[in-house]
TIDRENMAR-982335 format. One record per residue: residue in one letter; x, y, z of N, C-alpha, C in turn. Coordinates in steps of 0.001 Angstrom, whole numbers, plus 500000, padded with zeros to 6 digits. Example, Ala and Ser with C-alpha at 12.3 -4.5 7.8 and 13.67 -1.06 7.14 Angstrom:
<rs>
A513190494310507800512300495500507800513200496700507800 S512850497750507080513670498940507140512900500030507870 
</rs>
This chain:
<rs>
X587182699635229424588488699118229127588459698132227957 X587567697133227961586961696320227128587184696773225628 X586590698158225216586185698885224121587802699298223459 X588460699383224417589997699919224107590825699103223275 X590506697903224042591314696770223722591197696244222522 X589514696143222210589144695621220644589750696831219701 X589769698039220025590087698870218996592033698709218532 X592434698275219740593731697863219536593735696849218540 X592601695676219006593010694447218061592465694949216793 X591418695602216931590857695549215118592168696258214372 X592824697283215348593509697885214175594987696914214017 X595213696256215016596242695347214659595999694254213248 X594725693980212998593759693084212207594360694246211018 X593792695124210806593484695886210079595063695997209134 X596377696339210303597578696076209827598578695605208986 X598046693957209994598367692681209229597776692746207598 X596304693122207513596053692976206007596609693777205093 X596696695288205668597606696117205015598896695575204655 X599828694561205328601108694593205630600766692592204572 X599342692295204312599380691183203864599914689914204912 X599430690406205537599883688936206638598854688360206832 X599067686970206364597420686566206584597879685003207397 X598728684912207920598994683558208369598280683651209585 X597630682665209827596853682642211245597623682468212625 X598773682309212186599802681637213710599582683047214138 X599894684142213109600241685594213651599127686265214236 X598738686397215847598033687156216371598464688311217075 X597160689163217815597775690498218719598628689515219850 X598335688534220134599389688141221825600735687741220619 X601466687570219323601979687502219032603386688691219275 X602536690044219673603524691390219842603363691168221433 X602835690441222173603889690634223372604763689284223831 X604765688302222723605882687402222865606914687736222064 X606506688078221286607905688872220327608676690320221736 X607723691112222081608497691804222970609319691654224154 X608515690606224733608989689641225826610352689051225568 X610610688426223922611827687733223663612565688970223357 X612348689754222733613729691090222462613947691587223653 X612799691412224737613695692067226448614606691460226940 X613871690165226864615089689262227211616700689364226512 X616837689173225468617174688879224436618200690170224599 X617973691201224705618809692538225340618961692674226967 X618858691308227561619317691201229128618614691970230079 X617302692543229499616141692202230871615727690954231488 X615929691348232961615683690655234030614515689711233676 X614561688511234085612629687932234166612184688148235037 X612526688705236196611471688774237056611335690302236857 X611478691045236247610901692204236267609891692033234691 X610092690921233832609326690875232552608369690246233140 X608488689126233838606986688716235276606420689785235486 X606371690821236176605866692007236395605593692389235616 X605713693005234540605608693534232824604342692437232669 X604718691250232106603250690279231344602791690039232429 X602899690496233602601781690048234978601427688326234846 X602763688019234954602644686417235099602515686218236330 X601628685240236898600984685002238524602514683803238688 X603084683019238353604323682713238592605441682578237410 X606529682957238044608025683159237667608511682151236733 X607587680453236829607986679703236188607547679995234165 X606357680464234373605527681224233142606784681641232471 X607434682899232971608199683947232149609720682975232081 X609860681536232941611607681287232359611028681135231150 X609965680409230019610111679894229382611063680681228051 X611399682239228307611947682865227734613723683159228248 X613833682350229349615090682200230111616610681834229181 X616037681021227746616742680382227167617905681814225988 X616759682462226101617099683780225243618304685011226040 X618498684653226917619133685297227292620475685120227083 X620922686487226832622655686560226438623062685779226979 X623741685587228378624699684882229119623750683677230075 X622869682828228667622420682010229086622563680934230104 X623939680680229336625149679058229225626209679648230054 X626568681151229684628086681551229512628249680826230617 X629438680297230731630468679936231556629619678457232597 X628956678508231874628510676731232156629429675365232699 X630520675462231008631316674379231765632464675130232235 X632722676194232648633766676620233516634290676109234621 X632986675323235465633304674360236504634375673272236178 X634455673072235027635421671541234361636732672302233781 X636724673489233699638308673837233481639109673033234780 X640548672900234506641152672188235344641486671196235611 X639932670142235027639826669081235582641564668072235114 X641921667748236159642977666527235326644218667550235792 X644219668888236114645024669648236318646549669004237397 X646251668542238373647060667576239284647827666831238507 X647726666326237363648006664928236362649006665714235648 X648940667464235102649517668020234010651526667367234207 X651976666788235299653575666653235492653498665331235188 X652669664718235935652766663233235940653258661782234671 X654147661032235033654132660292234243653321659514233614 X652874659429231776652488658469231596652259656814232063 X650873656467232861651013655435232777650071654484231663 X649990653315232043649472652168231217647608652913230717 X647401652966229087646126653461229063646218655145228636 X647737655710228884647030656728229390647665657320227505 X647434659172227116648167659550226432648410660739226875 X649409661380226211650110662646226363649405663719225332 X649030664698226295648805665553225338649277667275225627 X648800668037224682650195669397224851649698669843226534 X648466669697226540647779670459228161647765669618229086 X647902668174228976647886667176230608647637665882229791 X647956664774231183647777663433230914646011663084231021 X645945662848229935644949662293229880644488660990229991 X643847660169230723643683658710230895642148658013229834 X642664656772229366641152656470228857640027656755229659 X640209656689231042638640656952231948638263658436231798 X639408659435230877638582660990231291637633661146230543 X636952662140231046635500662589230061635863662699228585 X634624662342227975635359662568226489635199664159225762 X634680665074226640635474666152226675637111666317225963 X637256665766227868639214665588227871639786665158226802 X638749663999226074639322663092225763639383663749223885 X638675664872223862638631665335222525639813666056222349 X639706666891223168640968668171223020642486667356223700 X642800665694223217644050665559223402644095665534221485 X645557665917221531646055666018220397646738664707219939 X646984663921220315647439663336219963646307661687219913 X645576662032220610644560660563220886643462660134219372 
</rs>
């Protein structure tokens, strides 16, 4: 198995010089982090890319977790709303009006960006 493997790397070696790559960062484990990130990266699972690079734990393969399409998506979705109760309410002392709800100096400065008028 041994014998296989070097013939992989020499000819990967062999490649790079053809192709003029001579930067040392660039090695053979370089094509299975590059592959690892385009799996991801096209919304393969990590725990099936765990299985794939035979990572002994799950924490190994998040480090590619970040690459994934719908990394974030809908992250702050939890904070839609917030202040929603307030949208009728009268201005009080502190507070301003804006086109989507009352906003008070204490709201997040989130809130506090998307008033239009503050």
């Amino acid at each position: 198995m041994w014998g296989d493997i070097r013939r992989i790397d020499t000819a990967y070696d062999a490649a790079l010089l053809r192709a003029k790559i001579l930067d040392v960062d660039v090695n053979f484990h370089t094509l299975r982090h590059t592959f690892a990130s385009h799996y991801v990266m096209r919304g393969g699972s990590l725990v099936k890319l765990q299985v794939i690079l035979g990572h002994a734990s799950i924490r190994t393969t998040q480090i590619y977790g970040h690459l994934a399409p719908d990394h974030l998506s809908g992250a702050t979705a939890i904070l839609e709303g917030l202040g929603a109760s307030e949208i009728n309410a009268q201005p009080t002392h502190g507070a301003v009006e804006s086109s989507e709800r009352l906003v008070t100096l204490h709201a997040p400065v989130a809130q506090l960006d998307r008033a239009s008028d503050f």
